[in-house]
C-alpha positions as CSV (number, residue, x, y, z in Angstrom):
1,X,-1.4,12.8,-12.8
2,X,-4.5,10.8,-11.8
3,X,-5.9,11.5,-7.9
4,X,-4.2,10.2,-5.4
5,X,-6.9,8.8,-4.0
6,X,-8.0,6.6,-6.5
7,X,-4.2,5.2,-6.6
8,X,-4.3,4.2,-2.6
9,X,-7.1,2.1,-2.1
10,X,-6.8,1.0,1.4
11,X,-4.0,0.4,3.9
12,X,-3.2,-3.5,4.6
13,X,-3.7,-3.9,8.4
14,X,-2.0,-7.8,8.9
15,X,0.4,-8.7,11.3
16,X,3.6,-8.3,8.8
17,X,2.1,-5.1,8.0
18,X,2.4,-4.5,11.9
19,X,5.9,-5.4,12.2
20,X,6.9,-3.0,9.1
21,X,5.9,0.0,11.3
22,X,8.8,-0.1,13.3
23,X,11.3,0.7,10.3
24,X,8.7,2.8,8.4
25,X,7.6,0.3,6.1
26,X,4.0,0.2,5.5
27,X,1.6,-1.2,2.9
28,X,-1.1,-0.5,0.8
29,X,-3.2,-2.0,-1.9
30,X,-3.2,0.4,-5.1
31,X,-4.8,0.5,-8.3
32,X,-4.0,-2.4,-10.6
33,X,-2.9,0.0,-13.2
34,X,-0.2,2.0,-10.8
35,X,2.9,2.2,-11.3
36,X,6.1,2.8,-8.6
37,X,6.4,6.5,-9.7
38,X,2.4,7.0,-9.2
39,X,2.8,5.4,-5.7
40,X,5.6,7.4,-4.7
41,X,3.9,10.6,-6.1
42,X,0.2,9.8,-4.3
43,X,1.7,8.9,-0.9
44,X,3.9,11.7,-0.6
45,X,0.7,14.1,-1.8
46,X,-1.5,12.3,0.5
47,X,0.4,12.8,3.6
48,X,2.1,15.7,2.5
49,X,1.1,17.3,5.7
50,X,2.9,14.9,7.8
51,X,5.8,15.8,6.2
52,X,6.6,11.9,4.5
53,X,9.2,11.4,2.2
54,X,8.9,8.0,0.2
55,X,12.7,6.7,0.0
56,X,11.4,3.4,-2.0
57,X,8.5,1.3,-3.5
58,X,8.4,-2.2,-4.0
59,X,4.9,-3.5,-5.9
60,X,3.6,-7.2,-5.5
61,X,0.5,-8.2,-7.9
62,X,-1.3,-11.3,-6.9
63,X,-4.0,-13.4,-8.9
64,X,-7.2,-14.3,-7.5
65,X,-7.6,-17.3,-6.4
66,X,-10.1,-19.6,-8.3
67,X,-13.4,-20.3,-6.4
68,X,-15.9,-23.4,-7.6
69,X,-19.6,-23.6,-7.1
70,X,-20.7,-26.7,-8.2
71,X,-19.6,-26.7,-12.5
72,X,-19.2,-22.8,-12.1
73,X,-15.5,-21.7,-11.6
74,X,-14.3,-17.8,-11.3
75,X,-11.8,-15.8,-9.6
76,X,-11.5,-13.2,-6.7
77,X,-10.1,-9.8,-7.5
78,X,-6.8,-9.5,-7.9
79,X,-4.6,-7.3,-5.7
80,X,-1.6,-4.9,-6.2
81,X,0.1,-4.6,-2.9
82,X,3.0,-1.7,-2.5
83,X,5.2,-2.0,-0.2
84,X,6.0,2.1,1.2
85,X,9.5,2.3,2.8
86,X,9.9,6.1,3.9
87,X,13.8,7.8,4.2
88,X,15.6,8.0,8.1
89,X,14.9,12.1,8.2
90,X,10.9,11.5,7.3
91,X,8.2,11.6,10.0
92,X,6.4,8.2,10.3
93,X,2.9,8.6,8.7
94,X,0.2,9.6,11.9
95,X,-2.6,7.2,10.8
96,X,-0.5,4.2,11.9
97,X,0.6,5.8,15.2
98,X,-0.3,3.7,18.2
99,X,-0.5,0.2,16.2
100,X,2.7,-0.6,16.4
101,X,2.9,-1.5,19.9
């Protein structure tokens, strides 16, 4: 299995991400290359200490958007987005504590 850390790249902080909270959804942008089973795996290793059970994982994968400078067009980065919904019995991941207010 690769390292968990280099599946989770960094938590999404937006306001639907803020409304998840409530019923232990939260979300994170992952590798481009993870899969659900990964996800589920690296979170659950991650916050092993908080004792967080992953019940599912639904993935989103956005294209960049294209960008012009004068003739020159390109893209941003694109963006896997996984949506982490934990079981009723699992504690609610400590990092997010206090946002959801």
């Amino acid at each position: 299995m690769k390292n968990p850390h280099d599946i989770i790249l960094r938590p999404v902080l937006t306001e639907k991400a803020y409304d998840g909270i409530a019923d232990k959804r939260y979300i994170f942008e992952v590798a481009i290359d993870a899969n659900r089973t990964e996800v589920k795996q690296a979170i659950e290793a991650v916050f092993a200490d908080d004792g967080v059970k992953v019940e599912k994982v639904n993935i989103v994968r956005t294209l960049g958007k294209i960008k012009r400078q004068g003739r020159t067009a390109g893209r941003t980065p694109e963006i896997k987005k996984a949506y982490v919904t934990l079981k009723k019995d699992s504690k609610p991941i400590k990092f997010f504590e206090g946002m959801a207010q």
